[in-house]
PyMOL Python script that loads the backbone (N, CA, C, O; Angstrom):
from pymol import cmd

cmd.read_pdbstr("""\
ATOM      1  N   UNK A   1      40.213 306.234 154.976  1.00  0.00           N
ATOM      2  CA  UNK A   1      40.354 304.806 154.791  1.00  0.00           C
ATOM      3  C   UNK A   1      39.886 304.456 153.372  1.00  0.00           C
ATOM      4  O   UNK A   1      38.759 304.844 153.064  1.00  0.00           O
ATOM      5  N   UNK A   2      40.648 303.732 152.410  1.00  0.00           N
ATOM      6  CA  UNK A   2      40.266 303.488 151.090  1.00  0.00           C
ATOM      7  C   UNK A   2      39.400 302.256 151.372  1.00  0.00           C
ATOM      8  O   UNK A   2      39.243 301.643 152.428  1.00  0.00           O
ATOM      9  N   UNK A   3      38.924 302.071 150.264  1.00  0.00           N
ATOM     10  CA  UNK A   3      37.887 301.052 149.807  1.00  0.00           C
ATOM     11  C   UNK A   3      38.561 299.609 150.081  1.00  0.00           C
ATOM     12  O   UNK A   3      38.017 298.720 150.736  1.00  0.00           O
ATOM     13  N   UNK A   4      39.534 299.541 149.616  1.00  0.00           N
ATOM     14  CA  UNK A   4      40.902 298.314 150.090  1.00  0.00           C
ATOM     15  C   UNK A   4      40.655 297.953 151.558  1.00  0.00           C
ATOM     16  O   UNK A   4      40.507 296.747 151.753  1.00  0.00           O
ATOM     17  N   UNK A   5      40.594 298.612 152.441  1.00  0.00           N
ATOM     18  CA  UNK A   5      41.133 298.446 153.523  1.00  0.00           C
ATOM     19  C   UNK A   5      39.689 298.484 154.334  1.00  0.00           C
ATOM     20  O   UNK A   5      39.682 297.971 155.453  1.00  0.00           O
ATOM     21  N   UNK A   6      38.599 299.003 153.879  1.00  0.00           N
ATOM     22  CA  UNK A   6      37.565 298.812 154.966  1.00  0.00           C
ATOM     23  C   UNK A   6      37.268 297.116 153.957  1.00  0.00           C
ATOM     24  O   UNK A   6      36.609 296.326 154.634  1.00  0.00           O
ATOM     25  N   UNK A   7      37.559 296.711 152.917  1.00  0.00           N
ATOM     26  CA  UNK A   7      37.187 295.623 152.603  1.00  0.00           C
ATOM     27  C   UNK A   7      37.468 294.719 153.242  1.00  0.00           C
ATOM     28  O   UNK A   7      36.707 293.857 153.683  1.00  0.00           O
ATOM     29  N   UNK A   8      39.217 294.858 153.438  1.00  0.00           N
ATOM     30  CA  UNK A   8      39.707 293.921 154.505  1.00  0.00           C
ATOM     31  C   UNK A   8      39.272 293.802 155.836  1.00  0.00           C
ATOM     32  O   UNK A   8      39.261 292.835 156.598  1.00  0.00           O
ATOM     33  N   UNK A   9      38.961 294.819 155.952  1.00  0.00           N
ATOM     34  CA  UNK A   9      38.501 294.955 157.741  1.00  0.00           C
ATOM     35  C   UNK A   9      37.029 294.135 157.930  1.00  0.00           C
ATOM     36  O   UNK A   9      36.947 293.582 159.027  1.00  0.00           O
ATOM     37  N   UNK A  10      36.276 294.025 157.363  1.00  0.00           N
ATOM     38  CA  UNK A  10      35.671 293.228 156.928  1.00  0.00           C
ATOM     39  C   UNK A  10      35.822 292.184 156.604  1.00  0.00           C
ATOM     40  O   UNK A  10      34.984 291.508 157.200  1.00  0.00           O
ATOM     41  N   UNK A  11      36.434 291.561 155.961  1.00  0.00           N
ATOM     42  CA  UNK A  11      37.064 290.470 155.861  1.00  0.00           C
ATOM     43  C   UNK A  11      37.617 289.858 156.898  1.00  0.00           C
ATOM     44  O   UNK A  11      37.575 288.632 157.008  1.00  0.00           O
ATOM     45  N   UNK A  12      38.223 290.676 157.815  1.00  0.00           N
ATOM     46  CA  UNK A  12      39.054 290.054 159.195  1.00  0.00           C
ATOM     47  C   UNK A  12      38.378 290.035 160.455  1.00  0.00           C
ATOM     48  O   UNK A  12      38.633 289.345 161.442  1.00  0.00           O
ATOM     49  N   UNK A  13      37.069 291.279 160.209  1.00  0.00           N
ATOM     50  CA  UNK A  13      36.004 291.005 161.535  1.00  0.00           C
ATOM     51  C   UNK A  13      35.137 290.293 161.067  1.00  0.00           C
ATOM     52  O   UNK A  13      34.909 289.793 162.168  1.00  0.00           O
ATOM     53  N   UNK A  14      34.092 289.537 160.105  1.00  0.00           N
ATOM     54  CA  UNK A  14      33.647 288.665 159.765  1.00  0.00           C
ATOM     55  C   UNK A  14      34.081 287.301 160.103  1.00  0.00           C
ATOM     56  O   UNK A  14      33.342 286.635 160.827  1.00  0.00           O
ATOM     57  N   UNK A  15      35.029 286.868 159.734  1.00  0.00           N
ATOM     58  CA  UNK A  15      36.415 285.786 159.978  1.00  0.00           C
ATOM     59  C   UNK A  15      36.294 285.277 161.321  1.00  0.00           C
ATOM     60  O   UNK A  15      36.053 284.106 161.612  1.00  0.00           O
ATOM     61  N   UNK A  16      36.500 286.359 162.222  1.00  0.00           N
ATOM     62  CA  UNK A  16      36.587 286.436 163.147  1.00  0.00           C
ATOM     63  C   UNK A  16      35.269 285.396 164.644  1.00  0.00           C
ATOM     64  O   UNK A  16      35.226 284.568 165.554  1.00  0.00           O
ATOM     65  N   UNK A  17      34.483 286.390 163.788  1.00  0.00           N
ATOM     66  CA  UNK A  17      32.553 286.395 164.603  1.00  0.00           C
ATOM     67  C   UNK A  17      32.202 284.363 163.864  1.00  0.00           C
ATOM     68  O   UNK A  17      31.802 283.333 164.405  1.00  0.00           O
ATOM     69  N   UNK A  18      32.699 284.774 162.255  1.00  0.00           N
ATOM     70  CA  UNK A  18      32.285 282.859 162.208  1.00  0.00           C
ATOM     71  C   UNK A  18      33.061 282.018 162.254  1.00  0.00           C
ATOM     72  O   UNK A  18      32.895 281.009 161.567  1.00  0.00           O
ATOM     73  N   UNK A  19      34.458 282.199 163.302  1.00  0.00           N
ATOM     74  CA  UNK A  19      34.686 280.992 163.912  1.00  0.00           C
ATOM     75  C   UNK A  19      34.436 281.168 165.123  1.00  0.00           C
ATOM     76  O   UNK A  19      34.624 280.178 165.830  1.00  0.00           O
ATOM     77  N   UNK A  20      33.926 282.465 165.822  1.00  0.00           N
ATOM     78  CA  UNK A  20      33.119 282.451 166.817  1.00  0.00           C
ATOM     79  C   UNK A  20      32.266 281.299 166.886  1.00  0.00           C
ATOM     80  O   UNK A  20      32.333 280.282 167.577  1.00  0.00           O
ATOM     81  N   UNK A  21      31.270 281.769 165.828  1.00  0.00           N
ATOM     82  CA  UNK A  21      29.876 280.809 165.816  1.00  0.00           C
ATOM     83  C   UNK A  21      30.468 279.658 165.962  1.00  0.00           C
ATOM     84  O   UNK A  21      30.386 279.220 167.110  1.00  0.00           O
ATOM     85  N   UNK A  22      31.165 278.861 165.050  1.00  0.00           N
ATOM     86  CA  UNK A  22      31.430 278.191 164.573  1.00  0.00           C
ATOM     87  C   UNK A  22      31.731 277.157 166.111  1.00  0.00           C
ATOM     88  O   UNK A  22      30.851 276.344 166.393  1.00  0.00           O
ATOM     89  N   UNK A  23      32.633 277.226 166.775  1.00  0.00           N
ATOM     90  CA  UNK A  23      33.342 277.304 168.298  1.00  0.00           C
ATOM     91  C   UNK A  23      32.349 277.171 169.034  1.00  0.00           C
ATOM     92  O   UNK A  23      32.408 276.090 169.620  1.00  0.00           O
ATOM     93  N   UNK A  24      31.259 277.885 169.344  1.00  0.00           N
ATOM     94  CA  UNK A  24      30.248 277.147 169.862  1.00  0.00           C
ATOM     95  C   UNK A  24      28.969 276.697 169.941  1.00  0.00           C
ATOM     96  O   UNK A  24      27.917 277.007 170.501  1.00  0.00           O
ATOM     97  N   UNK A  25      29.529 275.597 168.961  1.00  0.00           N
ATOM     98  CA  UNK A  25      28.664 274.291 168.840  1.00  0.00           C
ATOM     99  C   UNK A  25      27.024 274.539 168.891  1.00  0.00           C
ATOM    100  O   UNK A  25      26.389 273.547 169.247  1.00  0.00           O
ATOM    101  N   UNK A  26      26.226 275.771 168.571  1.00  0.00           N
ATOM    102  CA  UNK A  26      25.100 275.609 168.939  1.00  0.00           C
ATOM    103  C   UNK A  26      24.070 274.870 168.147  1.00  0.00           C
ATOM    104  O   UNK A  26      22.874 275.135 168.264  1.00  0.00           O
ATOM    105  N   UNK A  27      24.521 273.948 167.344  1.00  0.00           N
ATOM    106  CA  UNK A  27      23.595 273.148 166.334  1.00  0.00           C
ATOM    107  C   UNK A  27      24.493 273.680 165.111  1.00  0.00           C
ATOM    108  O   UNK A  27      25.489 274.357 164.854  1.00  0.00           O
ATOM    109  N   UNK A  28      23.065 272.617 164.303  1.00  0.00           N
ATOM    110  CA  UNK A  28      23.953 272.579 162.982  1.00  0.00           C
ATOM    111  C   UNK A  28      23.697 273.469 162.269  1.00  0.00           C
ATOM    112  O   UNK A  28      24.501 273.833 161.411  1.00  0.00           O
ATOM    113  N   UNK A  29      22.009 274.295 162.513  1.00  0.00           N
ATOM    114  CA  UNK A  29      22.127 275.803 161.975  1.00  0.00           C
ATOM    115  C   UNK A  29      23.095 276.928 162.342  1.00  0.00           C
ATOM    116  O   UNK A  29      23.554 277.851 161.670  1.00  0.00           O
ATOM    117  N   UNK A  30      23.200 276.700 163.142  1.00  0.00           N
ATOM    118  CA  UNK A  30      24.307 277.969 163.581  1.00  0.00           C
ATOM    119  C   UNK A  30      25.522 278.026 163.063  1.00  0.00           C
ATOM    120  O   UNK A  30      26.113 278.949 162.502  1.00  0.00           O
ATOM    121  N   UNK A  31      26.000 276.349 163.446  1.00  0.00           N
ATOM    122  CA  UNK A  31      26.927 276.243 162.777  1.00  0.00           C
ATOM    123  C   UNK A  31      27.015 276.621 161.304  1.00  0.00           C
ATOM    124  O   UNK A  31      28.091 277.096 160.941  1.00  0.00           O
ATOM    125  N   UNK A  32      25.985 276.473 160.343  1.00  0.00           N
ATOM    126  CA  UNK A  32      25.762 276.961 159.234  1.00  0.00           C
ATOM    127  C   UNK A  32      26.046 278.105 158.741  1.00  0.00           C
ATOM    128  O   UNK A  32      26.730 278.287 157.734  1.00  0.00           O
ATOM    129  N   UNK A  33      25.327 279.290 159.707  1.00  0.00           N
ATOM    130  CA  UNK A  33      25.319 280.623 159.637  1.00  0.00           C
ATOM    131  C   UNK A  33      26.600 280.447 159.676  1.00  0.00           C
ATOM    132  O   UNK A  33      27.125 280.962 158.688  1.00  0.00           O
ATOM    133  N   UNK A  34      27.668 279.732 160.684  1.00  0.00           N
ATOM    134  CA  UNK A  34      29.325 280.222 160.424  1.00  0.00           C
ATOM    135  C   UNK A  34      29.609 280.184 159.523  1.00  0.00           C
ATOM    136  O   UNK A  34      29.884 281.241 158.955  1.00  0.00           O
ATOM    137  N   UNK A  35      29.721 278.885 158.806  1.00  0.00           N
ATOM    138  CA  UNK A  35      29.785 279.199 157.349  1.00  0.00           C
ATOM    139  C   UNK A  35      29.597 279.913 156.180  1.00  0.00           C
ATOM    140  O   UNK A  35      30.259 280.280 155.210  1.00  0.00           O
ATOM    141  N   UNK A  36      28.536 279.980 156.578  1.00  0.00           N
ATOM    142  CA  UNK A  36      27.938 281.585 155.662  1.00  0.00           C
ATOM    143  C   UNK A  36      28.595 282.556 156.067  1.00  0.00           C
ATOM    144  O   UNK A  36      28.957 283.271 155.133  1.00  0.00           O
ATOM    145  N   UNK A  37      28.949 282.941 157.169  1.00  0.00           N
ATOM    146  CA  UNK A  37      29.777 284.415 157.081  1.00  0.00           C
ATOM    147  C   UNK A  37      31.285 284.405 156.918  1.00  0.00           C
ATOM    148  O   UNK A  37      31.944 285.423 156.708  1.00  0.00           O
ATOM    149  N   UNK A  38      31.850 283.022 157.046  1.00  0.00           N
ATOM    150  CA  UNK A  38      33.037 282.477 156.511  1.00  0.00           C
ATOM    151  C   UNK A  38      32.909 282.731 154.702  1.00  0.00           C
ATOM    152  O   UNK A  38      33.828 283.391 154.217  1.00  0.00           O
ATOM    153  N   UNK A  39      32.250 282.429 154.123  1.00  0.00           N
ATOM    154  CA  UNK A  39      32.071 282.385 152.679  1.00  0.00           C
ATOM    155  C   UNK A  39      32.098 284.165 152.196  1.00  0.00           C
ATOM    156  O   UNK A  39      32.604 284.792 151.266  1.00  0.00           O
ATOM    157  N   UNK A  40      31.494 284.417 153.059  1.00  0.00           N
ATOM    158  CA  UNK A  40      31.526 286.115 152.598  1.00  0.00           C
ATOM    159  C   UNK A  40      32.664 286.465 153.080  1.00  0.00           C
ATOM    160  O   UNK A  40      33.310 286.974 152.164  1.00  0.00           O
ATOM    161  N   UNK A  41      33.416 286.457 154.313  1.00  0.00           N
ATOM    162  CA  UNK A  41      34.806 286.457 154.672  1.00  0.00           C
ATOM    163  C   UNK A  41      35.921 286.173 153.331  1.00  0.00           C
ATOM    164  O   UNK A  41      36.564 286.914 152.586  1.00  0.00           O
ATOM    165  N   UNK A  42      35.825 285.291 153.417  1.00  0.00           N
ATOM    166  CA  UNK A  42      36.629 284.476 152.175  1.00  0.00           C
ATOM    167  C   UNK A  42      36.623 285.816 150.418  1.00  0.00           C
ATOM    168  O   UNK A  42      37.378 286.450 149.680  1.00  0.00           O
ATOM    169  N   UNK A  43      35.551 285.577 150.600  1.00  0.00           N
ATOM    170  CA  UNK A  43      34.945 286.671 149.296  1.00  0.00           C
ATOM    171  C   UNK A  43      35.641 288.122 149.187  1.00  0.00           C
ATOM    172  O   UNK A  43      36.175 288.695 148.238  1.00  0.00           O
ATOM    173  N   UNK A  44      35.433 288.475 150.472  1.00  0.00           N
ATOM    174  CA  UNK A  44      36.097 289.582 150.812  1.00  0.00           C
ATOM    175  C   UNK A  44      37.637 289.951 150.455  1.00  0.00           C
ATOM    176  O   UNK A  44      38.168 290.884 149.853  1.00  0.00           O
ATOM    177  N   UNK A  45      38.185 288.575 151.225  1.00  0.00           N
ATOM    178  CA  UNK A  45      39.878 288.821 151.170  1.00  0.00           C
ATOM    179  C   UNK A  45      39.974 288.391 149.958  1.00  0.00           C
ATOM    180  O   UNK A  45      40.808 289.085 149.376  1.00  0.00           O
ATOM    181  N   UNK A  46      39.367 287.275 149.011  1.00  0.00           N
ATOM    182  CA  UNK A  46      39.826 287.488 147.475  1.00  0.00           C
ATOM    183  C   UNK A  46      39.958 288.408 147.164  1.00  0.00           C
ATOM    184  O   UNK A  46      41.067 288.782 146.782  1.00  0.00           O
ATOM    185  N   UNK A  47      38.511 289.499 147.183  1.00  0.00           N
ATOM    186  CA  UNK A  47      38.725 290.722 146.473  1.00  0.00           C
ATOM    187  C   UNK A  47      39.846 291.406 146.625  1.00  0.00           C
ATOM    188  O   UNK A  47      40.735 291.610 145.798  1.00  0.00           O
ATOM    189  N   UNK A  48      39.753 291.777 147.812  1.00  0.00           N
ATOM    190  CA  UNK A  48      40.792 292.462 148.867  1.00  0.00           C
ATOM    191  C   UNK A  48      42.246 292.382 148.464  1.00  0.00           C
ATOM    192  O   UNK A  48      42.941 293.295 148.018  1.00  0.00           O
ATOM    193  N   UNK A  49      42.662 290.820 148.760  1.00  0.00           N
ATOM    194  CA  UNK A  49      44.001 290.286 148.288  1.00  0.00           C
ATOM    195  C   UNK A  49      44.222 290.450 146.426  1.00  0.00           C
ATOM    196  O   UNK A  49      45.069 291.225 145.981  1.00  0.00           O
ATOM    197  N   UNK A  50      43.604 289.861 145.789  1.00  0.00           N
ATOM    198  CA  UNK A  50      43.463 290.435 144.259  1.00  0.00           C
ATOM    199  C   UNK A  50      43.742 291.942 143.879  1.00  0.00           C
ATOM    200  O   UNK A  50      44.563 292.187 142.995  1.00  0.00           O
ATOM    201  N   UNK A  51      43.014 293.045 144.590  1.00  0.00           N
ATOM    202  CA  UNK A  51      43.306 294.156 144.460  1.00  0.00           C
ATOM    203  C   UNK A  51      44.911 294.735 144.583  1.00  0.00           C
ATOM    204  O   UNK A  51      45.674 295.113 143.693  1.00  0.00           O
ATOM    205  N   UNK A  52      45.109 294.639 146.139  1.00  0.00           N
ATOM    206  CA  UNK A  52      46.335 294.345 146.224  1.00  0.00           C
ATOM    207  C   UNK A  52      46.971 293.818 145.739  1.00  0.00           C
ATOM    208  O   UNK A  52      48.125 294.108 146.055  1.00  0.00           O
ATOM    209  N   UNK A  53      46.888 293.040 144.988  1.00  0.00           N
ATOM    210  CA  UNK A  53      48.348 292.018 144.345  1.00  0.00           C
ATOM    211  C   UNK A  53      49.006 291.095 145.027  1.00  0.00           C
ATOM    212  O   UNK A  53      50.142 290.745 144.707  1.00  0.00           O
ATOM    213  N   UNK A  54      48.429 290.659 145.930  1.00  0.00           N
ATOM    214  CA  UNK A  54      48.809 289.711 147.458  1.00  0.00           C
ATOM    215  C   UNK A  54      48.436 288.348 146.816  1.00  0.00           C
ATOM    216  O   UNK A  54      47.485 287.731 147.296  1.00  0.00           O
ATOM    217  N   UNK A  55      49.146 287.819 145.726  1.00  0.00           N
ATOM    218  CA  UNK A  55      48.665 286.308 145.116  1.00  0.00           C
ATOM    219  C   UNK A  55      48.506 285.384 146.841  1.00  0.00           C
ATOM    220  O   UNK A  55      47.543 285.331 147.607  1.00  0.00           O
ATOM    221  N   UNK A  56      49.558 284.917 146.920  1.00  0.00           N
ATOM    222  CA  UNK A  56      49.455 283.826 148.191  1.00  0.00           C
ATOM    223  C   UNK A  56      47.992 284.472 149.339  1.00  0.00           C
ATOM    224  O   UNK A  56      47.644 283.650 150.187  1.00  0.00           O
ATOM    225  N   UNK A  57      47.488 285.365 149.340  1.00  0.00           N
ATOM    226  CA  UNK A  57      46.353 285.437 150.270  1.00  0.00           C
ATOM    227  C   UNK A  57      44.821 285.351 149.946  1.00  0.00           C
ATOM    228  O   UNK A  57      43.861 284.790 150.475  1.00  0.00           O
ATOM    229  N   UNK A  58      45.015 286.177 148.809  1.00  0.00           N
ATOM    230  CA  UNK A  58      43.744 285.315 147.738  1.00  0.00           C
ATOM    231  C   UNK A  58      44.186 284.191 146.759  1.00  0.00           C
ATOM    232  O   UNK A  58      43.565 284.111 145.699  1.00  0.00           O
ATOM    233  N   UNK A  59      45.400 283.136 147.056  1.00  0.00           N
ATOM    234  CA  UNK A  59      44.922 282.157 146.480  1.00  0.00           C
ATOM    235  C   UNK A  59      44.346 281.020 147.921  1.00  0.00           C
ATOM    236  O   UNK A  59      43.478 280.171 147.717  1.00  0.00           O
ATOM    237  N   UNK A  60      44.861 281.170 149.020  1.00  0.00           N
ATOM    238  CA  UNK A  60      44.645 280.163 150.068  1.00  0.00           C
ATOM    239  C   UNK A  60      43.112 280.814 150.500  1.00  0.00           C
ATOM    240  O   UNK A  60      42.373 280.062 151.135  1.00  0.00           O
ATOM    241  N   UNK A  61      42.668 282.057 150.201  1.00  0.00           N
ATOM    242  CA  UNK A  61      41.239 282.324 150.221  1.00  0.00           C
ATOM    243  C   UNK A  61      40.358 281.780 149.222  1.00  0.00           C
ATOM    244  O   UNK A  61      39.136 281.836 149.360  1.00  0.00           O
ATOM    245  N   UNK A  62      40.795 281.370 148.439  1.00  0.00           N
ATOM    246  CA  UNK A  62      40.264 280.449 147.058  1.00  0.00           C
ATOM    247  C   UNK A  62      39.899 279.091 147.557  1.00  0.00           C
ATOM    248  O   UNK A  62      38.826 278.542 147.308  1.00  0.00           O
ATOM    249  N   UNK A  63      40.951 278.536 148.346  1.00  0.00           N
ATOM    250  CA  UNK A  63      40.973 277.366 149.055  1.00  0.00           C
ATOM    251  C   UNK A  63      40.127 277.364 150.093  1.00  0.00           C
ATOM    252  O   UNK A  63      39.797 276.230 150.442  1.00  0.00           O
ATOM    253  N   UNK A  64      39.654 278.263 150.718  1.00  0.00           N
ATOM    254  CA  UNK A  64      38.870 278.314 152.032  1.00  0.00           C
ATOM    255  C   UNK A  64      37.548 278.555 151.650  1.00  0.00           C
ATOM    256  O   UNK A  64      36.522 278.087 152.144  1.00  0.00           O
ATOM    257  N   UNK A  65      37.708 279.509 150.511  1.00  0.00           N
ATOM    258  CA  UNK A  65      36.100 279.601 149.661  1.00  0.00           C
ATOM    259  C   UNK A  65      35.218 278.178 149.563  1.00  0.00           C
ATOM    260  O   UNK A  65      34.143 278.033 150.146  1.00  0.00           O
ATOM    261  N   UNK A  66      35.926 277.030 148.629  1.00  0.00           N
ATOM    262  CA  UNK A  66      35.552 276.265 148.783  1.00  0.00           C
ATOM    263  C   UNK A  66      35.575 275.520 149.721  1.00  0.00           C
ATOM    264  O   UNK A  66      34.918 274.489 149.575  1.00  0.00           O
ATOM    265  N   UNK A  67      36.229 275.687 150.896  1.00  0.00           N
ATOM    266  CA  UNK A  67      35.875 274.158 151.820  1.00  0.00           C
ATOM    267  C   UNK A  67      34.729 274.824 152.543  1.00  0.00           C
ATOM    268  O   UNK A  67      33.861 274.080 153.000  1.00  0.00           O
ATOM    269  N   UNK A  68      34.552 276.795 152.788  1.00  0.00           N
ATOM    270  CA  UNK A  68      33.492 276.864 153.116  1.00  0.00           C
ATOM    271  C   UNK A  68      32.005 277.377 152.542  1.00  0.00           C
ATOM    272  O   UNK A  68      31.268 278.229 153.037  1.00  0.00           O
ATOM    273  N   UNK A  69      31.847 276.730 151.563  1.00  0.00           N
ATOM    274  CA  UNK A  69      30.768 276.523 150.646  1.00  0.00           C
ATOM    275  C   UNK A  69      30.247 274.965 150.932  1.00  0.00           C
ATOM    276  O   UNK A  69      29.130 274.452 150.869  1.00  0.00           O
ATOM    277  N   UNK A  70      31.596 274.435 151.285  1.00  0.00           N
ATOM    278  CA  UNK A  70      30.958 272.737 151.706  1.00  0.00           C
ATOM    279  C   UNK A  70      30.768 272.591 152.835  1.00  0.00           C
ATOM    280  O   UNK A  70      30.141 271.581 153.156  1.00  0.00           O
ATOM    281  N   UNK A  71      31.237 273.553 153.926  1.00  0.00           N
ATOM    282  CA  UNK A  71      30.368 273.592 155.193  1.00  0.00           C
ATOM    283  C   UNK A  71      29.428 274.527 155.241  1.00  0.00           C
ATOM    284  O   UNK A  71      29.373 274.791 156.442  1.00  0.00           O
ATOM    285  N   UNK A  72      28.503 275.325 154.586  1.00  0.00           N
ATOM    286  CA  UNK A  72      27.409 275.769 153.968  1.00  0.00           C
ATOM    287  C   UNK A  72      26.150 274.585 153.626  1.00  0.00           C
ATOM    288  O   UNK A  72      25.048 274.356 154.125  1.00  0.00           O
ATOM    289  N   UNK A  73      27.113 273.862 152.281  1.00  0.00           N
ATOM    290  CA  UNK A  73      26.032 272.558 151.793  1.00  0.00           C
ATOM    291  C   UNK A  73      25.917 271.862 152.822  1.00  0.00           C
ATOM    292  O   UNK A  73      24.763 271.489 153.035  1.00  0.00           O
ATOM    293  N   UNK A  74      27.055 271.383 153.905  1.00  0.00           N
ATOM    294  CA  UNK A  74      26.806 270.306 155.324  1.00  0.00           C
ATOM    295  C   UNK A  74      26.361 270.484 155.765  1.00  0.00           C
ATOM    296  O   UNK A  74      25.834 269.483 156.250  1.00  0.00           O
ATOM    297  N   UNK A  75      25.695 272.084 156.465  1.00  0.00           N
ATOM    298  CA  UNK A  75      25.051 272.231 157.576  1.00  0.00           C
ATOM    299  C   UNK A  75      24.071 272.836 157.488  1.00  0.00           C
ATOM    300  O   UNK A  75      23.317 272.836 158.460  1.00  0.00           O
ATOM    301  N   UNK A  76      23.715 273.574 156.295  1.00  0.00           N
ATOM    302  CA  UNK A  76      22.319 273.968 156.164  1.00  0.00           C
ATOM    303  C   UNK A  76      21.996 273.802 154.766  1.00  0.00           C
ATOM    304  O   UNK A  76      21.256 274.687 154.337  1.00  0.00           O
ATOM    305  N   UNK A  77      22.255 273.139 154.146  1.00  0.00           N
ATOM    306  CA  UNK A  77      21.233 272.444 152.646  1.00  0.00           C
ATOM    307  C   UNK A  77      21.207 271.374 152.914  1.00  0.00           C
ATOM    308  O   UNK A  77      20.196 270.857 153.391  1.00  0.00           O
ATOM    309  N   UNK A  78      22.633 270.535 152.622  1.00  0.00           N
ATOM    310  CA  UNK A  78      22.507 268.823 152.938  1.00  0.00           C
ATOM    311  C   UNK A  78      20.704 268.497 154.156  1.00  0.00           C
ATOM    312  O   UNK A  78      20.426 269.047 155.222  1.00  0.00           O
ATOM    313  N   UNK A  79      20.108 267.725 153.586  1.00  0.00           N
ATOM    314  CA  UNK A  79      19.235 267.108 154.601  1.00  0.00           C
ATOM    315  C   UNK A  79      20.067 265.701 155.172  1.00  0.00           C
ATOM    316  O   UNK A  79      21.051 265.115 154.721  1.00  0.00           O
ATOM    317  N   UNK A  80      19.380 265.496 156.124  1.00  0.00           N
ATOM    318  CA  UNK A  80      19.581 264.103 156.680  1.00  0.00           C
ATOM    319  C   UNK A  80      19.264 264.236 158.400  1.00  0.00           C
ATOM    320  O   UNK A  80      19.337 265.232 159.120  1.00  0.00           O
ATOM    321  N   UNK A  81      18.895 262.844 158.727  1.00  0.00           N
ATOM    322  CA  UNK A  81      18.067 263.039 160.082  1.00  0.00           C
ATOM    323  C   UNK A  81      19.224 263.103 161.167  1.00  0.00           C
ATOM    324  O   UNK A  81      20.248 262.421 161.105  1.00  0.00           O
ATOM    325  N   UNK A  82      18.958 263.912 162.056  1.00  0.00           N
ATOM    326  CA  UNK A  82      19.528 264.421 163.555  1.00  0.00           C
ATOM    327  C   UNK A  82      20.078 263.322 164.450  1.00  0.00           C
ATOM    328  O   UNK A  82      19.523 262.301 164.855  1.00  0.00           O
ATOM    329  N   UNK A  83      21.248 263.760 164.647  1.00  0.00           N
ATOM    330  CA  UNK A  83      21.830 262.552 165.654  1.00  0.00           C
ATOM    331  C   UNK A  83      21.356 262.849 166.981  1.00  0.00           C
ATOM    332  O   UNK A  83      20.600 263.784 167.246  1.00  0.00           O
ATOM    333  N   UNK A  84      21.858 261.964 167.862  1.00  0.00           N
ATOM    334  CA  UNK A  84      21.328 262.398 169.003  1.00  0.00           C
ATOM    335  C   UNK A  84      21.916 263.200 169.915  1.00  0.00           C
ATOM    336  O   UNK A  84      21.397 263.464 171.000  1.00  0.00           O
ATOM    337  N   UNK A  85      23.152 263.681 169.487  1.00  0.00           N
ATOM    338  CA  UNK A  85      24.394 264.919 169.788  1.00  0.00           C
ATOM    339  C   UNK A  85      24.064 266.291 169.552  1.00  0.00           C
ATOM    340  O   UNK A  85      24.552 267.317 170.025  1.00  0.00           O
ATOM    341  N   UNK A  86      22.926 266.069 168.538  1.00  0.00           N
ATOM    342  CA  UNK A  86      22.594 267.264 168.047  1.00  0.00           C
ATOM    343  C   UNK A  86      21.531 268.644 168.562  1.00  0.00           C
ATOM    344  O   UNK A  86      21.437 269.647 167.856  1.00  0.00           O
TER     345      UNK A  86
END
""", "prot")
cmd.dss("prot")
cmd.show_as("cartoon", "prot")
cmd.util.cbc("prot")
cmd.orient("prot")
């Protein structure tokens, strides 16, 4: 297995586990941690897709990078006080 391909695999079982987390709802840390392993996900298939030459998969991973860096800042940097859902 080349370096390519356990990257991806990684990339696609990571992916995977944080929309796990993500799915159920266990607070807003957890939810966080999804994010965080979404962001390394993301990271991954840039590389991954870049290597390859797969423009359209690391560019919509470019796109996901950032929205999940901002569910990173939402759920575990952003402060602000606890609803009662929470």
């Amino acid at each position: 297995m080349t370096s390519i391909e356990i990257l991806k695999w990684y990339a696609s079982i990571s992916g995977i586990v944080a929309a796990f987390l993500v799915s159920l709802d266990l607070g807003r840390r957890w939810t966080g941690y999804g994010f965080a392993l979404f962001v390394t996900s993301s990271i991954a298939w840039i590389v991954g897709a870049f290597l390859s030459k797969d423009e359209p998969l690391w560019t919509q991973n470019l796109v996901l990078f950032g929205i999940n860096c901002f569910g990173v800042w939402r759920y575990l940097i952003r402060k602000r006080e606890p609803r009662h859902d929470d």
